[in-house]
Each structure stands twice: as C-alpha cells, then as structure tokens.
Phi, psi and omega in degrees: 000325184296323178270019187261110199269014161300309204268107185294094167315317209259012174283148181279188180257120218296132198066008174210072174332340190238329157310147183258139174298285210277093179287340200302330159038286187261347170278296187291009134310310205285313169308319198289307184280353138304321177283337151300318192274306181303303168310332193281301185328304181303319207282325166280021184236291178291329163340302194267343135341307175299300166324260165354307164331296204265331184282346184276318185282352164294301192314278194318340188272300172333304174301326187305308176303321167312299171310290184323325190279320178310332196267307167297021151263291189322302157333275202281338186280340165306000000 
C-alpha cells in the first residue's frame, strides 16, 4: 500500500475522526520486536554453542598435555 502514490497512510477514515486508514502499523511493530526477539534468541544460542565449543577443546587439549607429560615420565624414568 505504501507504494501506491493514490494512497495517504496518514488520511484518517471516513466517520471516524480519530482512526488512521493505514492500521499496520502496529502490526509491523509487532513483526520487528518478534523478529528482534528471535534474532537476540539465536544470538544466545550461538554464544553458547560457542563457549562449549571452546571449553570442549579445552578440556581434550589439557588431557593431550597430560598423556604427553606422562609419556615423558614414562620415557625418562626407564
């Protein structure tokens, strides 16, 4: 409707002095903070996916180090 160069969003409606022709408005308020909400969601989502990620390659690097200090004990203590 916004591209209609006929059509006023901002004419009121006919008999009713205090409504606006164009309601969407409020709708498309409603899509932005839903589409908002959804975007924050992912976004905490991918975060933590990430932590996990980075605390699991922690872990396996530590134990790796371990086997390693062990294998050099094993090594030098012969």
């Amino acid at each position: 409707m916004d591209d209609n160069p006929l059509f006023d969003g901002g004419q009121r409606a006919a008999n009713d002095p205090g409504r606006f022709l164009y309601t969407g408005t409020k709708q498309e308020l409603q899509e932005l903070k839903q589409s908002v909400a959804e975007e924050n969601l992912a976004l905490t989502a991918g975060a933590k996916a990430r932590r996990q990620r980075i605390i699991g390659i922690t872990i396996f690097v530590a134990i790796l180090a371990l086997v390693a200090v062990y294998a050099i004990i094993q090594i030098l203590g012969h």
